[in-house]
NULO-83201 format. One record per residue (C-alpha): residue in three letters; x, y, z. Coordinates in steps of 0.05 Angstrom, whole numbers. Example, Ala and Ser with C-alpha at 12.3 -4.5 7.8 and 13.67 -1.06 7.14 Angstrom:
+------+--------+--------+--------+
! rest !      x !      y !      z !
+------+--------+--------+--------+
!  ALA !    246 !    -90 !    156 !
!  SER !    273 !    -21 !    143 !
+------+--------+--------+--------+
This chain:
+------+--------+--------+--------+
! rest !      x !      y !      z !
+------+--------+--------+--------+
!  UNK !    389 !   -283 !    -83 !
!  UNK !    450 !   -320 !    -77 !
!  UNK !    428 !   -346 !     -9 !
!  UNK !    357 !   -363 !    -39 !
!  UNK !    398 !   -412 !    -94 !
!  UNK !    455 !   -436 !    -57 !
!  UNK !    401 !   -463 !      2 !
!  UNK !    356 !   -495 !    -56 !
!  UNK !    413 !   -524 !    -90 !
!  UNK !    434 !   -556 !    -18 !
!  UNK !    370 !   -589 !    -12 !
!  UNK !    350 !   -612 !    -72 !
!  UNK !    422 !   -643 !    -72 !
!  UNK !    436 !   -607 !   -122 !
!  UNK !    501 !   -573 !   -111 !
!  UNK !    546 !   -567 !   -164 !
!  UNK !    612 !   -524 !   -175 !
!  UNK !    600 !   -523 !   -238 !
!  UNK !    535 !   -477 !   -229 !
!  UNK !    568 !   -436 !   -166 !
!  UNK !    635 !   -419 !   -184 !
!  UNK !    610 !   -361 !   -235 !
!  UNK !    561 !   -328 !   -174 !
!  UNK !    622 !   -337 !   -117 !
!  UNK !    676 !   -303 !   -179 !
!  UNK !    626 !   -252 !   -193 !
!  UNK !    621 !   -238 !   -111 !
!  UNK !    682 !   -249 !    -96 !
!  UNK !    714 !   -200 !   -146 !
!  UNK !    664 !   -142 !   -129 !
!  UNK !    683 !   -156 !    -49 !
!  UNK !    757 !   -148 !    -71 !
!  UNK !    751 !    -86 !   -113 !
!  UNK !    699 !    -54 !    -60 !
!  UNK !    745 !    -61 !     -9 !
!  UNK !    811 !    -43 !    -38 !
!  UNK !    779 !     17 !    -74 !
!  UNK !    734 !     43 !    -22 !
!  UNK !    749 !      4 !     40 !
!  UNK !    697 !    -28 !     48 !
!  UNK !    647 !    -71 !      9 !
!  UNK !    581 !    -41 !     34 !
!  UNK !    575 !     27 !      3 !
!  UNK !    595 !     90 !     34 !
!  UNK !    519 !    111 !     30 !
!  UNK !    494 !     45 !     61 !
!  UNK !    537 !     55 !    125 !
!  UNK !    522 !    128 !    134 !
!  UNK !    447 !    110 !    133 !
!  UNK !    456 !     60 !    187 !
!  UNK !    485 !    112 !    231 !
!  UNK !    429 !    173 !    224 !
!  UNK !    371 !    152 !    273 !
!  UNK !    299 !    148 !    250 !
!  UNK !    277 !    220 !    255 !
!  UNK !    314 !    231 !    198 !
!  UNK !    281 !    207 !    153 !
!  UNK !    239 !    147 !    187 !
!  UNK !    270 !     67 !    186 !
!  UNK !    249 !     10 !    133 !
!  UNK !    188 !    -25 !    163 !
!  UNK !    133 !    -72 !    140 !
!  UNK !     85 !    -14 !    170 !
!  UNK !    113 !     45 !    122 !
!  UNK !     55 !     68 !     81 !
!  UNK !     96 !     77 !     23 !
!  UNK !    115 !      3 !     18 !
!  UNK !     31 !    -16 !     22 !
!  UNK !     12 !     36 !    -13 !
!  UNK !     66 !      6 !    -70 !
!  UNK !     39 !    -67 !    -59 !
!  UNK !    -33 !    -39 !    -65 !
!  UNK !    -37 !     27 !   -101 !
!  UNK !   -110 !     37 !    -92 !
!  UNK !    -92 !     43 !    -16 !
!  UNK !    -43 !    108 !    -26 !
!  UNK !    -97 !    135 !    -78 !
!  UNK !   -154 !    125 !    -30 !
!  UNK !   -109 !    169 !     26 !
!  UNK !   -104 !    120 !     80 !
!  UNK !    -55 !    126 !    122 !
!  UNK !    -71 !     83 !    177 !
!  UNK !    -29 !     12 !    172 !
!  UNK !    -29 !     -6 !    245 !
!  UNK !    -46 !    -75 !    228 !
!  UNK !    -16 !    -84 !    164 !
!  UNK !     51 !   -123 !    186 !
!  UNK !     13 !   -177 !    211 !
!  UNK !    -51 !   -173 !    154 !
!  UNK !     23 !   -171 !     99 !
!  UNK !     51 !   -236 !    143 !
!  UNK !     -2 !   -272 !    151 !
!  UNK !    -21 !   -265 !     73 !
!  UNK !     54 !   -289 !     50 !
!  UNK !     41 !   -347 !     98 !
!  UNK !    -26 !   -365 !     72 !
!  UNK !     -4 !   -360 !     -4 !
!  UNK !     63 !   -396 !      5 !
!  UNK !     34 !   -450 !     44 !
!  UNK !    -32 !   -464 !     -2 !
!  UNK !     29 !   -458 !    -61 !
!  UNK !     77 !   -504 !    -21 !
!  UNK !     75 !   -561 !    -80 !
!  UNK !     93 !   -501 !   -124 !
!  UNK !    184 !   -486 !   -117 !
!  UNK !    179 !   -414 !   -157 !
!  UNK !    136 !   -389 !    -99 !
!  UNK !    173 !   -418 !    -40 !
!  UNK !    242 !   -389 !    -69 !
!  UNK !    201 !   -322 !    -77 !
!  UNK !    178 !   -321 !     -9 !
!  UNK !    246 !   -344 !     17 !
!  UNK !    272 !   -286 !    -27 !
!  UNK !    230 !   -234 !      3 !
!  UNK !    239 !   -259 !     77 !
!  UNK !    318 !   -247 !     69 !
!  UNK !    307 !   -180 !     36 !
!  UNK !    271 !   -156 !     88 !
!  UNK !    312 !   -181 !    148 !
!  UNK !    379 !   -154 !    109 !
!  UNK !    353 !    -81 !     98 !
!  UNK !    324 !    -84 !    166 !
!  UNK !    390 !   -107 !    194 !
!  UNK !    427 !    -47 !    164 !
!  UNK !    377 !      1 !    190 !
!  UNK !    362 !     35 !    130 !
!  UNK !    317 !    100 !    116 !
!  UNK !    248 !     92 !     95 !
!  UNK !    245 !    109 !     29 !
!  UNK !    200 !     82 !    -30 !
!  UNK !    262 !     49 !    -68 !
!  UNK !    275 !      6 !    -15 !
!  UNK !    210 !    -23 !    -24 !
!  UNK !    191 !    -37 !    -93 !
!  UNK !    241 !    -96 !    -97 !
!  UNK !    205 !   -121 !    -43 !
!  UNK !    137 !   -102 !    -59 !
!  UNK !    133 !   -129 !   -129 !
!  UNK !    152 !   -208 !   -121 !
!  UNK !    105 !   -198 !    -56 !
!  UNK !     47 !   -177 !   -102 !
!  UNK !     58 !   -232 !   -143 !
!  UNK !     54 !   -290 !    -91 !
!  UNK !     -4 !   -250 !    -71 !
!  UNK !    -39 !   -267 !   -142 !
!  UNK !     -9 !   -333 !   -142 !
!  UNK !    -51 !   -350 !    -76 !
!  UNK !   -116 !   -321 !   -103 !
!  UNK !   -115 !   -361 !   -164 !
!  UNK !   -104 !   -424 !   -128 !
!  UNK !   -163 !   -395 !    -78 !
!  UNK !   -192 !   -397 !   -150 !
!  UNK !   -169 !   -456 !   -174 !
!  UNK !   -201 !   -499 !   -116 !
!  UNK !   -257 !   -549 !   -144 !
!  UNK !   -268 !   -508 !   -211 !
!  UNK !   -200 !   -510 !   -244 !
!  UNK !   -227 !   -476 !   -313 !
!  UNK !   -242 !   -418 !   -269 !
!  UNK !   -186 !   -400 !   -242 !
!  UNK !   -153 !   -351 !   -296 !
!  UNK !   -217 !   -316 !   -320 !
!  UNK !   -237 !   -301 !   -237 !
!  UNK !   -163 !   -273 !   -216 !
!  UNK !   -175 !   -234 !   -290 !
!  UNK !   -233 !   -205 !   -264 !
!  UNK !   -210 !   -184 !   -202 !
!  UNK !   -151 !   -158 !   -232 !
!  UNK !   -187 !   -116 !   -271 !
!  UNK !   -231 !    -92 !   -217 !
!  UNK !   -182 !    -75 !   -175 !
!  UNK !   -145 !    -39 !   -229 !
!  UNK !   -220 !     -1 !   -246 !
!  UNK !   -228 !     23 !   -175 !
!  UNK !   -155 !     50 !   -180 !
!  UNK !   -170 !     90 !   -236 !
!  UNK !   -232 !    119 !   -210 !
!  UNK !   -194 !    155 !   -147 !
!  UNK !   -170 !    213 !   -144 !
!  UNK !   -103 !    219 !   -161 !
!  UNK !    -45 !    258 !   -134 !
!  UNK !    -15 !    293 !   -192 !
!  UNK !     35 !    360 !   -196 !
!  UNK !     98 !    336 !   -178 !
!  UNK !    135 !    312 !   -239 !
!  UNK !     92 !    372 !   -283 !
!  UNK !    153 !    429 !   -257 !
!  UNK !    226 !    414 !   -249 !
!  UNK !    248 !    395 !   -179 !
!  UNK !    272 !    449 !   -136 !
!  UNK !    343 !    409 !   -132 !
!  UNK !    358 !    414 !   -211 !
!  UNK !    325 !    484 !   -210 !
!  UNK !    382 !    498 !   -150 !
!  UNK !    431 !    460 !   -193 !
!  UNK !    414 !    509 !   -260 !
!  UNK !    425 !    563 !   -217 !
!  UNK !    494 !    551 !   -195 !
!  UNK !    520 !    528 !   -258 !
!  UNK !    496 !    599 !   -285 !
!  UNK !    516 !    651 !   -229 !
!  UNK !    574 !    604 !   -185 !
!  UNK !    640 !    627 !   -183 !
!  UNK !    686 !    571 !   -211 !
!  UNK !    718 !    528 !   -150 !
!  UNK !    665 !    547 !   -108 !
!  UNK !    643 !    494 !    -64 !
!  UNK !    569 !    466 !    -42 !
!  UNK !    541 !    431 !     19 !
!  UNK !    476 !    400 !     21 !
!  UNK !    439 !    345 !     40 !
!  UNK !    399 !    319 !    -20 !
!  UNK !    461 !    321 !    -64 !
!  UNK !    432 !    278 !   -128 !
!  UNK !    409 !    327 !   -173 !
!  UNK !    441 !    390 !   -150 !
!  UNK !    504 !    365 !   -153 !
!  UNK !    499 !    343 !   -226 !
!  UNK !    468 !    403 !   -249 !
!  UNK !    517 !    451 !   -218 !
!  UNK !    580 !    408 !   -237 !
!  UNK !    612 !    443 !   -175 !
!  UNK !    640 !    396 !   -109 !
!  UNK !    593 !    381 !    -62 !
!  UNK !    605 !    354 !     10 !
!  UNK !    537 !    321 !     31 !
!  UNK !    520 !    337 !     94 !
!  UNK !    483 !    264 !    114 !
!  UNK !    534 !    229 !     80 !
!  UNK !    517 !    184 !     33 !
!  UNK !    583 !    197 !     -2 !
!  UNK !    627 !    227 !     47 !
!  UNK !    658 !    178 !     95 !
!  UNK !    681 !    230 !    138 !
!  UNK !    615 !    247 !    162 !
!  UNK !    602 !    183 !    191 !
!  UNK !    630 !    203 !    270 !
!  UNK !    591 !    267 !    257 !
!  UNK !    534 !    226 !    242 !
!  UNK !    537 !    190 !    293 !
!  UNK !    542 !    248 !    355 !
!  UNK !    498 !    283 !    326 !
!  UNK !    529 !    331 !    287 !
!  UNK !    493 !    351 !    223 !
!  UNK !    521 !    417 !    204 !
!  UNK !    590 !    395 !    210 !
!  UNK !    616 !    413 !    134 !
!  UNK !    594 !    480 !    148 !
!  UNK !    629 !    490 !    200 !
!  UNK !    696 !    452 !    178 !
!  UNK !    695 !    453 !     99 !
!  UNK !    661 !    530 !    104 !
!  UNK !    628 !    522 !     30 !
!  UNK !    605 !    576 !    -15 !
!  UNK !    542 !    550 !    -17 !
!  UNK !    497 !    514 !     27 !
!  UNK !    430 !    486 !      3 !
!  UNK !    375 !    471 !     48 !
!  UNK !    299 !    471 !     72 !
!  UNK !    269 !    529 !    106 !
!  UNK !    285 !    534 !    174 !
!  UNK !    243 !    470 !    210 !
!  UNK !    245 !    420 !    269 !
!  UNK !    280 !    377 !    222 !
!  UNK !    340 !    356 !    255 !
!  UNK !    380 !    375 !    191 !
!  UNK !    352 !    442 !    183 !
!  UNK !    351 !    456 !    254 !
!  UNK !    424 !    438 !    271 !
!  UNK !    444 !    481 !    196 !
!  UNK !    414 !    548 !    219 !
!  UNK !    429 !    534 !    302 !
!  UNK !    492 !    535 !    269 !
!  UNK !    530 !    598 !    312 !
!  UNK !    549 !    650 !    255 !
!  UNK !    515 !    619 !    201 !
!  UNK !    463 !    671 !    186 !
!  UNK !    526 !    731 !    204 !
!  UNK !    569 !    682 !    144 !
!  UNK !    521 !    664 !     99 !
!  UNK !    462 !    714 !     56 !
!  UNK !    402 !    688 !     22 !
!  UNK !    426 !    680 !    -57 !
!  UNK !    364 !    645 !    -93 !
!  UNK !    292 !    616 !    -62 !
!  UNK !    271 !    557 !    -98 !
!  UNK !    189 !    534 !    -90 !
!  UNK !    176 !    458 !    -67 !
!  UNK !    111 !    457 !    -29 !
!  UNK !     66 !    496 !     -6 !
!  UNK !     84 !    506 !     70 !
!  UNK !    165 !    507 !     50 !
!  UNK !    231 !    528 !      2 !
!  UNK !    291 !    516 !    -17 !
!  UNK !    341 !    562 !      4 !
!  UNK !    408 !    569 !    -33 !
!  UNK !    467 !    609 !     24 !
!  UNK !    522 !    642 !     -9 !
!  UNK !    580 !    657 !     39 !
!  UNK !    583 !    731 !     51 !
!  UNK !    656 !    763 !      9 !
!  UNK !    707 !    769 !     67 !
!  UNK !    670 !    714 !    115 !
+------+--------+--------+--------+
């Protein structure tokens, strides 16, 4: 964002201190703190992602279905899953809209926003996961509708609102009319169900390792090492050989919390784990879909 300003301000001649210094304190003191505090001013979390390679859990593209399927619901509804040749259909419709808007600054800086976005996260290699997307997805959408009311707009000006209002709202009806996915948020996720469990039946000081550490870790109140981590610096050399089941073996928890046993690099390299399954015994089971659990380990007394 600052970037998006700073290069408007430049050349529209604009530039004033006056208007900068407040964005350059603001960044400025956050950089400082960051780094004296943490050691860095990218997140702990953003650096460990960069180091886990795409088959864990898949690498910010243009061609993730869950960023289309956020720009245009009615695509995820509809169950396709096939985006081969949606980079280029999503580039070449931000280049059609910006350039039949060029006249227009609020969608240039948009488009110049998004652009930036998208080479940044892509830069630092990050997961692909739906959160990374919406920021992107939403301005997107929105020079997306700029372009078809201008498409509108062309020759028949008084047209122009009451068309994109129509297709708005036919767009919106097919929506509706697919079949949607519902059942996830109508039980508790198996994380804070694993997380209601400790708190009730764990020890106090007793440690946890897992790898989805949000919710469980809140719930329980207890330590938690995360195995991927996205809060443990430590992990990062691990990360990067490799090594996914390495606060098992070092930190030896009292619990671990994981998938069933999978190809999943995670699971995989927890229960390859030599001695895990002679250290560790089955303590709770914890539904999530139909083909797989969670599993909650408790570390065998003596082990």
């Amino acid at each position: 964002m600052l970037a998006v300003v700073s290069g408007l301000a430049l050349i529209e001649r604009r530039w004033s201190w006056r208007a900068a210094l407040p964005a350059v304190v603001m960044l400025a003191a956050w950089i400082a703190f960051a780094t004296a505090r943490f050691g860095s001013p990218i997140p702990a979390s953003g650096l460990a992602k960069g180091v886990l390679p795409a088959t864990i859990s898949g690498r910010f593209s243009l061609a993730s279905s869950q960023f289309l399927e956020l720009l245009w619901p009615a695509l995820g509804l509809a169950g396709v899953r096939s985006f081969s040749l949606a980079p280029v259909a999503v580039a070449l419709a931000l280049a059609a809209c910006l350039l039949a808007l060029r006249p227009a600054r609020g969608p240039l800086l948009v488009g110049a926003w998004i652009v930036l976005y998208f080479a940044g996260l892509s830069v630092l290699r990050l997961p692909d996961f739906s959160w990374y997307y919406a920021p992107m997805a939403l301005p997107l959408a929105l020079v997306f509708w700029m372009g078809f009311e201008w498409l509108a707009a062309r020759g028949r000006t008084a047209w122009a609102a009451p068309v994109t209002l129509l297709a708005g709202l036919v767009l919106g009806g097919l929506t509706l009319l697919l079949p949607v996915p519902i059942g996830f948020f109508e039980t508790r996720p198996a994380q804070l169900e694993a997380g209601a469990w400790l708190k009730a039946h764990a020890a106090p000081g007793s440690t946890l390792a897992a790898y989805e550490i949000g919710m469980v870790s809140y719930a329980s109140g207890l330590t938690t090492v995360d195995l991927l981590g996205l809060t443990e610096p430590a992990a990062r050399p691990h990360l990067a050989r490799g090594d996914y089941a390495w606060a098992i073996r070092e930190r030896r928890p009292t619990y671990v919390f994981t998938n069933q046993p999978s190809a999943w690099p995670v699971t995989a390299a927890i229960f390859a784990l030599p001695g895990f399954l002679d250290d560790y015994e089955l303590a709770a089971r914890f539904p999530f879909r139909a083909d797989t659990d969670y599993l909650l380990f408790r570390r065998k007394a003596g082990r």
